[in-house]
N, C-alpha and C positions, 0 to 999 in steps of 0.2 A: 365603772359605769357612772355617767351623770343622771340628775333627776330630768336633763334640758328638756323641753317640749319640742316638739321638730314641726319647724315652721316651714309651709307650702311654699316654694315659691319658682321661680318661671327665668329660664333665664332664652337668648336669643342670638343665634350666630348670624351675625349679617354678612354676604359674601359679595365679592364683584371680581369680574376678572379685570384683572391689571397687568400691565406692558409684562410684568415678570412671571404671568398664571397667578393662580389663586390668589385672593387675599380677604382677609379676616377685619372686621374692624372691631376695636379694643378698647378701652377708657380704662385710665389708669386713678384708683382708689382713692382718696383723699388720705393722708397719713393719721388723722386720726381717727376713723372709722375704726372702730374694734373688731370688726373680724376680714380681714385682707386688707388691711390700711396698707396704701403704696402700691399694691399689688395689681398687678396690668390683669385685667379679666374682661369677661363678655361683657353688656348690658340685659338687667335685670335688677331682679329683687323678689321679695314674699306677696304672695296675693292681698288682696282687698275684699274685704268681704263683698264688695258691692262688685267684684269681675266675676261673683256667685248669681247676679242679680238675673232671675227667669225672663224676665222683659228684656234681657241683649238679646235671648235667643233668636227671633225674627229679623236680628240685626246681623245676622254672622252669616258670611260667605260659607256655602259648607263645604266640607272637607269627609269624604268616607272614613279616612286613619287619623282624625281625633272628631270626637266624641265622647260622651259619658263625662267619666267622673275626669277627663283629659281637657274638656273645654274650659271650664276656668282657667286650668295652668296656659291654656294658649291664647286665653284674653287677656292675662298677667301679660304675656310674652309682649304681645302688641303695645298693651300700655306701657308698659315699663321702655320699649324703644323710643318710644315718641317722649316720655318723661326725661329719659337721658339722654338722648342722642337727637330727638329732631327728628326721626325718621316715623312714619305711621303710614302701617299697612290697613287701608281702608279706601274705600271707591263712595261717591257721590253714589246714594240707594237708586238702582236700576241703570248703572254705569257699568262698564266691561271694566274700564281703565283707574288705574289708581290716579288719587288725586295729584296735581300737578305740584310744581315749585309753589305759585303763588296761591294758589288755596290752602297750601300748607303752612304758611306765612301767616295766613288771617288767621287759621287756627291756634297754631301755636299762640300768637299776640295776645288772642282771647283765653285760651284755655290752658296751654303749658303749666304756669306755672303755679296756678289753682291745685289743679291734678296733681303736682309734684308734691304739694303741702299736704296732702290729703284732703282738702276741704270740699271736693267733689271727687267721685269717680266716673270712669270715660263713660257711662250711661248716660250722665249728662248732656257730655258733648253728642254722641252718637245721636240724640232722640234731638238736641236742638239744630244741630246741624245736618241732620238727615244723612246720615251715613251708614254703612255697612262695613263692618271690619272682614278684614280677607284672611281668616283661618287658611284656603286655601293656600294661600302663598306659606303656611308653615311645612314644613316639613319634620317629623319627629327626627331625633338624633341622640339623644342617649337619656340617661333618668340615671340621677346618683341620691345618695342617702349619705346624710356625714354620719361616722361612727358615734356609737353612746360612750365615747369616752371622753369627747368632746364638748365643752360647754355650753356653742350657739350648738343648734343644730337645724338641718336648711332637708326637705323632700325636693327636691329640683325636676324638674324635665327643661331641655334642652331641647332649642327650636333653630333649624335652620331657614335661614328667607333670602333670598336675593334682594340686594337693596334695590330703591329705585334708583334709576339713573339720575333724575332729576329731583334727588333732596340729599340736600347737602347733611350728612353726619357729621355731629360735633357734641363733643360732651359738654356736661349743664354747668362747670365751674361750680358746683356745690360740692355734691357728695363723690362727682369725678372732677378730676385737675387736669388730666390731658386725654388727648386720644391717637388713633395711628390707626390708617391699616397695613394691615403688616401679613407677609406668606407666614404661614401657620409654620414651616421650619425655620425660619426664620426670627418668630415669637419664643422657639424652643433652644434655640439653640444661642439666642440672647441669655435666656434663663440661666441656661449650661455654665455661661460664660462669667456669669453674674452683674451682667449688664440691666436684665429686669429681673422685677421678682414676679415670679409666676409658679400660684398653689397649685398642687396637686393636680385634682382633676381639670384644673382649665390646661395644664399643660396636658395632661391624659388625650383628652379630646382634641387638642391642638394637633395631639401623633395621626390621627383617625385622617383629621383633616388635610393634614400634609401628604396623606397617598391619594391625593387626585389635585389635578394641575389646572383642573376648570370647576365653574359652579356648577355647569350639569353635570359634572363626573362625580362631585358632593354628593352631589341631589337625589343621582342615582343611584348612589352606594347606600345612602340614607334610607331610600327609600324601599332599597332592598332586603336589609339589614335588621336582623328579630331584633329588639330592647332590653334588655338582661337588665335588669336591676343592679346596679353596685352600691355595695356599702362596704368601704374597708376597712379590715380587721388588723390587729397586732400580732406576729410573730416574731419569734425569735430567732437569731440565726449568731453565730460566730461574731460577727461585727457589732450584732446590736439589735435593739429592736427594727421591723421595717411593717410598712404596711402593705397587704396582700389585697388586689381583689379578683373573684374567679377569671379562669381563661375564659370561660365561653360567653366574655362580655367582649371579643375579641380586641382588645390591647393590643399591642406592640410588648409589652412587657408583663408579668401581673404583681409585681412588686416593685418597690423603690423605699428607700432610706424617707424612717417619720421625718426629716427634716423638710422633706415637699410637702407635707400639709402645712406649713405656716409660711 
């Protein structure tokens, strides 16, 4: 066991249907990133104290299934896509519709890459440019824990959202190098092949995703679907150690060889 501290943070599946059904979109790690360097994963990261800050609250679209001590990790979600990817879920305040191509445009220009340095958080932008963030459009989708035997250590909730049609995803050339979207069996079975590197639970989840062929078939499973908490643990077996995590977090499998967590 480590002494690591387990840091909060928020990650977000963005979906769209494409000519082939589902597809995922992914940013791939910068190599030298210490924990998934190179590694194709969601977009995300660890909270901000200030996605704590009491004053978004009149700013959030609501959603009945998050709340409480859920709504920071789904303010994370939001900023963190618009920090990596370009993409922000949020409506002009007392708008039905999310913002369009070119309002997203003037925003990013002004405030992207601020946010991304830390030197503001999205309270800023929300209160100067009059906006409301759309929890709504999250959907919960799973909550992992990395094990204490591990050095970083990350509390995650996992957010599914329909991108918009009209904002273009692209990863930030910083702390991602490339992107894709890509069908979630597809993203697995690259892995398989050792064509990408893809840890542990982002392939785990990737399996989840791969049994439905449309966003609202995600959406719905998501939506239906209890949260079981994972965190996995070390066993032993004939071959070696592997790591376990419970069945009734429903997987596809509940183990696989520790060489998928790196």
């Amino acid at each position: 066991m480590t002494d690591a501290r387990l840091l909060p943070a928020a990650t977000v599946l963005l979906l769209r249907d494409g000519a082939g059904g589902l597809e995922v979109f992914m940013v791939q790690r910068h190599h030298q990133i210490d924990f998934a360097g190179g590694a194709l994963v969601f977009p995300g990261g660890k909270l901000d104290a200030r996605d704590r800050a009491p004053e978004l609250l009149p700013r959030l679209s609501p959603n009945p299934l998050i709340g409480g001590d859920l709504t920071p990790f789904a303010i994370a979600a939001i900023r963190e896509s618009f920090e990596e990817c370009g993409v922000l879920l949020a409506r002009a305040a007392g708008s039905d519709a999310l913002i369009d191509a070119p309002r997203l445009a003037a925003l990013e220009a002004r405030w992207r890459a601020p946010m991304a340095k830390g030197e503001i958080g999205i309270m800023e932008m929300v209160e100067a440019e009059d906006l409301s963030l759309a929890l709504d459009r999250l959907t919960r989708f799973s909550h992992w824990v990395t094990p204490d035997f591990m050095p970083k250590r990350f509390d995650t909730h996992f957010f599914l959202a329909v991108a918009p049609a009209d904002q273009l995803a692209l990863h930030d050339g910083g702390e991602t190098v490339d992107s894709i979207w890509i069908n979630p069996q597809a993203a697995i079975d690259d892995a398989v092949a050792g064509k990408r590197s893809v840890i542990f639970p982002t392939r785990m989840n990737l399996s989840v995703l791969a049994r439905d062929m449309t966003t609202a078939g995600a959406l719905a499973r998501a939506a239906a679907s209890s949260i079981v908490t994972v965190k996995p643990w070390l066993e032993e077996r004939p071959s070696g150690q592997v790591l376990v995590v419970p069945a009734e977090a429903g997987y596809d499998r509940t183990e696989a060889p520790i060489s998928e967590l790196r």
